[in-house]
C-alpha positions as CSV (number, residue, x, y, z in Angstrom):
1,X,0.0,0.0,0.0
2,X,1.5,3.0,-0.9
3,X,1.1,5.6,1.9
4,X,-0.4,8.8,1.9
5,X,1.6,12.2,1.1
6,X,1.0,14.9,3.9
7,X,-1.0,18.2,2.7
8,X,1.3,21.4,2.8
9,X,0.6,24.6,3.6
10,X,3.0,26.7,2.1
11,X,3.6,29.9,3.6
12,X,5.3,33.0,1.3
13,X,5.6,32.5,-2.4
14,X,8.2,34.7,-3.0
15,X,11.4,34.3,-4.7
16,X,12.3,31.2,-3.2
17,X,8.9,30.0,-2.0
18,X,7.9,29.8,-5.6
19,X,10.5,27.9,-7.3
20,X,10.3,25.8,-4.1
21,X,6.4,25.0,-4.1
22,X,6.7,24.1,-8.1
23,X,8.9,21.0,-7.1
24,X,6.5,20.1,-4.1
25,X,3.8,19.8,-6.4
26,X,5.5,18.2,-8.8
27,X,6.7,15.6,-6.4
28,X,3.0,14.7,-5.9
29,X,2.4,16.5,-2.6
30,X,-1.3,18.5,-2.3
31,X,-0.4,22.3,-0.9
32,X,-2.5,24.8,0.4
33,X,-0.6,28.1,-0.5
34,X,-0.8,31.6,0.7
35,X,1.0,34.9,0.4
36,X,0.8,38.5,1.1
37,X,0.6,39.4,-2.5
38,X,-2.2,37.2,-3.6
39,X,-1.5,37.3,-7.2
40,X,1.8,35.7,-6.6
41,X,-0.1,31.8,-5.9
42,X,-2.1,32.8,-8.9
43,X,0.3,30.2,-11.3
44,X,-0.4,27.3,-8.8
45,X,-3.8,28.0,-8.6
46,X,-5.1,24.8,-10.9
47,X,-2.6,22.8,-8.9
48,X,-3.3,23.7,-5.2
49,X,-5.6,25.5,-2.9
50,X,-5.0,29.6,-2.7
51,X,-6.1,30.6,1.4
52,X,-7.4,33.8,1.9
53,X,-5.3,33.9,5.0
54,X,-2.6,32.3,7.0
55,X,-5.1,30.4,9.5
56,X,-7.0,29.0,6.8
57,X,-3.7,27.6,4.6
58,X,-3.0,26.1,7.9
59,X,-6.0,24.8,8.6
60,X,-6.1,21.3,6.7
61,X,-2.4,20.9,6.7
62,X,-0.2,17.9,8.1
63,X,2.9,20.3,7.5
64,X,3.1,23.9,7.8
65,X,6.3,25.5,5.7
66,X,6.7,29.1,6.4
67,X,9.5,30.8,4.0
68,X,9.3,34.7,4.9
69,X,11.5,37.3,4.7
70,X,12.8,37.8,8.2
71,X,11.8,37.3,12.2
72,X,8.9,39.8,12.4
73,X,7.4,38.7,9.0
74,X,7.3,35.0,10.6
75,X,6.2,36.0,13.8
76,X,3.2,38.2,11.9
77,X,2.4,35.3,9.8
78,X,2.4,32.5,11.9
79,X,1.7,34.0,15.4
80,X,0.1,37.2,15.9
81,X,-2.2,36.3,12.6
82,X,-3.5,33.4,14.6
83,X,-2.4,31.1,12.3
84,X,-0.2,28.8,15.0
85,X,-3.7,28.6,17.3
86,X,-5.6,26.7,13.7
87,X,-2.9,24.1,13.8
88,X,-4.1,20.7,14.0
89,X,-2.2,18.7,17.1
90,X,-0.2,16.0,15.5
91,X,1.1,18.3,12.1
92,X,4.9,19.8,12.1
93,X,6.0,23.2,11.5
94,X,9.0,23.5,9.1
95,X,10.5,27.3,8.9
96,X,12.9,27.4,6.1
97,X,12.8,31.6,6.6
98,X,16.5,32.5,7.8
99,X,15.3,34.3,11.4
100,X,17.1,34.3,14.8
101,X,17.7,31.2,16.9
102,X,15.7,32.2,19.7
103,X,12.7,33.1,17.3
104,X,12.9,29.9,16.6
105,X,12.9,28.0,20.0
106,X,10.1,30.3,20.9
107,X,7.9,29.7,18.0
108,X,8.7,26.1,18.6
109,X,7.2,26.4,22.3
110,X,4.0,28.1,20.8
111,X,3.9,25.2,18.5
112,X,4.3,22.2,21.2
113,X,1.3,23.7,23.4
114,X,-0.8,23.0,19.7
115,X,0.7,19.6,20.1
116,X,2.7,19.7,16.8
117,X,6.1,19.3,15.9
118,X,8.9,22.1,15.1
119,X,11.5,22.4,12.6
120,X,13.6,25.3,11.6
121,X,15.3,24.7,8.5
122,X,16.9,27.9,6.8
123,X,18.4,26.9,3.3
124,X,20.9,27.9,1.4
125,X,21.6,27.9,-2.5
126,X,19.5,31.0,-4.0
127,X,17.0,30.8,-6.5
128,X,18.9,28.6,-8.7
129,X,19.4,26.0,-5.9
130,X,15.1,26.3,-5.2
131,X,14.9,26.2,-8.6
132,X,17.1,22.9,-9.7
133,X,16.3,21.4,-5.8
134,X,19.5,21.6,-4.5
135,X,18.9,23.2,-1.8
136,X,21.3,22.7,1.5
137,X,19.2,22.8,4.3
138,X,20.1,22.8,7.8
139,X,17.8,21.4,10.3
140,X,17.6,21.9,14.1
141,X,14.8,19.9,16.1
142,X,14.4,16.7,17.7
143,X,15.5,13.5,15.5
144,X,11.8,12.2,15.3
145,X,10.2,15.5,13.6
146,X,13.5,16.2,11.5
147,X,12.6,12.5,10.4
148,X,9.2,13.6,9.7
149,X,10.7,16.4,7.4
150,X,13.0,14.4,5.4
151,X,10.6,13.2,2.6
152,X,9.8,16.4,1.9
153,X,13.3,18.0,2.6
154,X,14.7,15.3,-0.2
155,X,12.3,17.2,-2.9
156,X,13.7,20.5,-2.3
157,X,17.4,19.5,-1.8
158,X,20.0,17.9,0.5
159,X,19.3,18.5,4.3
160,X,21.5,17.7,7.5
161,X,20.4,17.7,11.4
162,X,22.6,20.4,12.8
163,X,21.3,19.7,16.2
164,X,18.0,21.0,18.7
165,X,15.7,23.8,17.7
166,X,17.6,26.9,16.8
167,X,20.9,25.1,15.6
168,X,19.5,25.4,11.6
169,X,19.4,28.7,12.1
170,X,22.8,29.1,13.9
171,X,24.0,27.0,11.0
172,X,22.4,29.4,8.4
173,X,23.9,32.3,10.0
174,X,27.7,30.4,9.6
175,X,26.9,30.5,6.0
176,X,26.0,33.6,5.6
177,X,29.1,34.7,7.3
178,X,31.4,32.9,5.4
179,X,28.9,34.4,1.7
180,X,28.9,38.1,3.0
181,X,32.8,38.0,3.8
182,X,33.8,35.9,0.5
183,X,31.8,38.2,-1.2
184,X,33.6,41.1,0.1
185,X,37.1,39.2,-0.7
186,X,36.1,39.0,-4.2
187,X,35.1,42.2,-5.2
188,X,38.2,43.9,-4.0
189,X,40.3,41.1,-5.6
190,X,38.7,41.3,-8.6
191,X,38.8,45.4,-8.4
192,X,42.5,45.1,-7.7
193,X,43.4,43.4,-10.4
194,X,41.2,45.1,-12.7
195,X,42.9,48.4,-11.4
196,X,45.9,47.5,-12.2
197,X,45.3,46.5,-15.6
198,X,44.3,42.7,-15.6
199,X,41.6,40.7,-17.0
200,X,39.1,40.4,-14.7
201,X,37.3,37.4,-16.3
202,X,40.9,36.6,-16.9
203,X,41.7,36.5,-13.3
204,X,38.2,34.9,-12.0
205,X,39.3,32.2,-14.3
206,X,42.7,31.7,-12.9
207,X,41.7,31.6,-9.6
208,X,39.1,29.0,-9.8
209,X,41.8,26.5,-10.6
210,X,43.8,27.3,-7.2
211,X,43.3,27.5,-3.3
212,X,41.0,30.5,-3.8
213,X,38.6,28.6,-6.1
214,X,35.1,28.5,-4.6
215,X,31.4,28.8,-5.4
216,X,31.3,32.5,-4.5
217,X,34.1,33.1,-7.2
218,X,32.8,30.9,-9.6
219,X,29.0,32.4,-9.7
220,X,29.2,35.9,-7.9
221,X,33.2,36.4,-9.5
222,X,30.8,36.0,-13.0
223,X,28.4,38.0,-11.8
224,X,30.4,40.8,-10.9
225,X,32.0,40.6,-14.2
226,X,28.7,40.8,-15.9
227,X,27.5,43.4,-14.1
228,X,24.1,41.5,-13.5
229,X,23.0,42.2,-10.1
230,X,19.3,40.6,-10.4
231,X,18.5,39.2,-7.4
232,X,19.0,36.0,-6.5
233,X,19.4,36.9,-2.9
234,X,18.5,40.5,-2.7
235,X,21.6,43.0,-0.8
236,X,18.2,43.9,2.1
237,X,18.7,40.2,2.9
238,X,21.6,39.7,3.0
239,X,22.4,43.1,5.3
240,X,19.7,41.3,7.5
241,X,21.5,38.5,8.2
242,X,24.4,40.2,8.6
243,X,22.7,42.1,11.6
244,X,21.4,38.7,12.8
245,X,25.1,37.2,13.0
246,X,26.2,40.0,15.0
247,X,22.9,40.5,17.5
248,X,24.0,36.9,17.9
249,X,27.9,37.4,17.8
250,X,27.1,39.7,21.3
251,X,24.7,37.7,23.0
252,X,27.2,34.9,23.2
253,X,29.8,37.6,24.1
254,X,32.1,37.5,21.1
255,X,33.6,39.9,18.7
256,X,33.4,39.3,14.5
257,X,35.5,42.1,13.1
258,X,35.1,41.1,9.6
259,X,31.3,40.4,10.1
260,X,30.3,44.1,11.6
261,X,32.7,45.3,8.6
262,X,31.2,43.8,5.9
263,X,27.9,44.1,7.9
264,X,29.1,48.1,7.3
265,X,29.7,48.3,4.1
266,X,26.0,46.3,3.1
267,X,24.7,48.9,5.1
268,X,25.9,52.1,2.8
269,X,25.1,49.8,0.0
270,X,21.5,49.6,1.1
271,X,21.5,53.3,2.3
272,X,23.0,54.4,-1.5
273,X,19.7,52.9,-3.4
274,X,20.4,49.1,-3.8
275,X,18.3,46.6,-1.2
276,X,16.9,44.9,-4.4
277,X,20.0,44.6,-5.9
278,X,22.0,40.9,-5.5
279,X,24.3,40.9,-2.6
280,X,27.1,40.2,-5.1
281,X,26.1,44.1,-5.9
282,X,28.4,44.8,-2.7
283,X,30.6,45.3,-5.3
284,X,28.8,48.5,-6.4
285,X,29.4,49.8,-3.0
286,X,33.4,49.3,-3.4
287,X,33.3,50.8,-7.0
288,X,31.3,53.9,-5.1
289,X,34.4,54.0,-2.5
290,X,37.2,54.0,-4.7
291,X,35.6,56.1,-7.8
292,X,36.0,52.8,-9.7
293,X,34.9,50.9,-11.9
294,X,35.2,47.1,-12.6
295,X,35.3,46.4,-16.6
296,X,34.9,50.6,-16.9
297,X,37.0,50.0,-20.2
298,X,34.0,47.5,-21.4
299,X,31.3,50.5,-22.8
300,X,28.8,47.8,-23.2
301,X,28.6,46.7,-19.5
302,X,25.1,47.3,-18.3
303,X,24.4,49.0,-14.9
């Protein structure tokens, strides 16, 4: 007998919510589906159920994925709407939003006292990873609902137990350390060299065949090179997160010089006119700095 997919509700269909909801469905799974911005469910409409509000995607569900922009968003959505009370006792909460660890383990309290389960899974890869479903996700809850999540999780990408609820998220945050700064590393490298009069693509290309090679270099390094800053992660998120890691950094009394600097310098980016742009744009932010340009030589580099 084959056994019964769980019903999703699917919380935020936004750049990553949407590409991620597309596989779901295509896996099989029935979804109940709401956003903010109503028309954005309207291309899943003949496939799943569109909710009028948060409490009624919930409603009917078995799992409840929530994938909003940061902790207040979540905590609108699936607390102060009332959308946590219409859980059903028995489903499991999976928030792949990036938000702060104790966010997390609080919204998992609210959840037990409904009786259901708690995951908080924040997921790295960009649109490109939602869209191809390679997502890595990093899960903190017990080993039973993480369990629970994994049929689902295996859809969207490549998931690992970091550890209780709250340890996804201090996972996430690691990452997005470790983007924000290599991100920062590769602009001025590749605005060094380009200064000086190398090849830029040249010198991206180089690189990826040595020590310095990495997935930042390889898709960001082109990016910059393009000059095509469409989001994939948009510089507002990314100067979020950024904000997260050191809230965090100080709670746990430490200090994360390069974090607060590149935490600085996405902060002037945002402030100069570019939240929406990708946070490879951080590059822009450099240029605006030093007066100069990457490619500048290349007259048919868009802006």
């Amino acid at each position: 007998m084959i056994e019964k997919l769980p019903r999703i509700a699917f919380l935020g269909i936004g750049l990553m919510g949407a590409p991620m909801t597309r596989n779901l469905l295509d896996a099989g799974f029935s979804m109940n589906l709401w956003n903010r911005t109503a028309s954005k469910c309207e291309p899943f409409s003949a496939e799943a159920t569109v909710a009028a509000t948060p409490a009624d995607a919930v409603r009917t569900a078995d799992v409840i994925i929530t994938m909003l922009e940061n902790s207040d968003v979540v905590e609108q959505v699936l607390v102060a709407s009332g959308a946590i009370e219409a859980i059903k006792p028995g489903a499991l909460v999976i928030d792949m939003s990036s938000i702060q660890p104790s966010v997390a383990r609080r919204h998992a309290a609210l959840a037990a006292e409904q009786g259901a389960g708690y995951v908080d899974a924040p997921v790295s890869g960009g649109t490109l990873g939602a869209e191809e479903a390679r997502l890595s996700i990093m899960a903190g809850g017990s080993e039973d609902d993480v369990l629970r999540a994994q049929p689902i999780f295996e859809v969207l990408g490549k998931s690992t137990r970091i550890g209780p609820v709250g340890a996804g998220q201090l996972a996430k945050l690691a990452n997005q350390a470790i983007v924000g700064i290599t991100i920062g590393a590769v602009s001025e490298a590749l605005l060094l060299a380009a200064k000086g009069g190398a090849d830029p693509a040249a010198v991206r290309e180089a690189l990826m065949g040595g020590f310095a090679g990495s997935r930042i270099l390889e898709l960001h390094g082109q990016r910059m090179i393009d000059r095509d800053f469409t989001p994939g992660a948009p510089a507002r998120i990314q100067l979020k997160d950024m904000r997260m890691i050191l809230d965090e950094a100080r709670a746990e009394g430490l200090t994360l010089p390069l974090s607060q600097q590149v935490h600085n310098e996405y902060l002037s980016l945002v402030a100069n006119g570019h939240s929406d742009a990708d946070h490879s744009g951080l590059l822009l932010e450099l240029e605006h700095i030093n007066r100069a340009r990457l490619g500048a030589a290349d007259s048919g580099s868009k802006e």
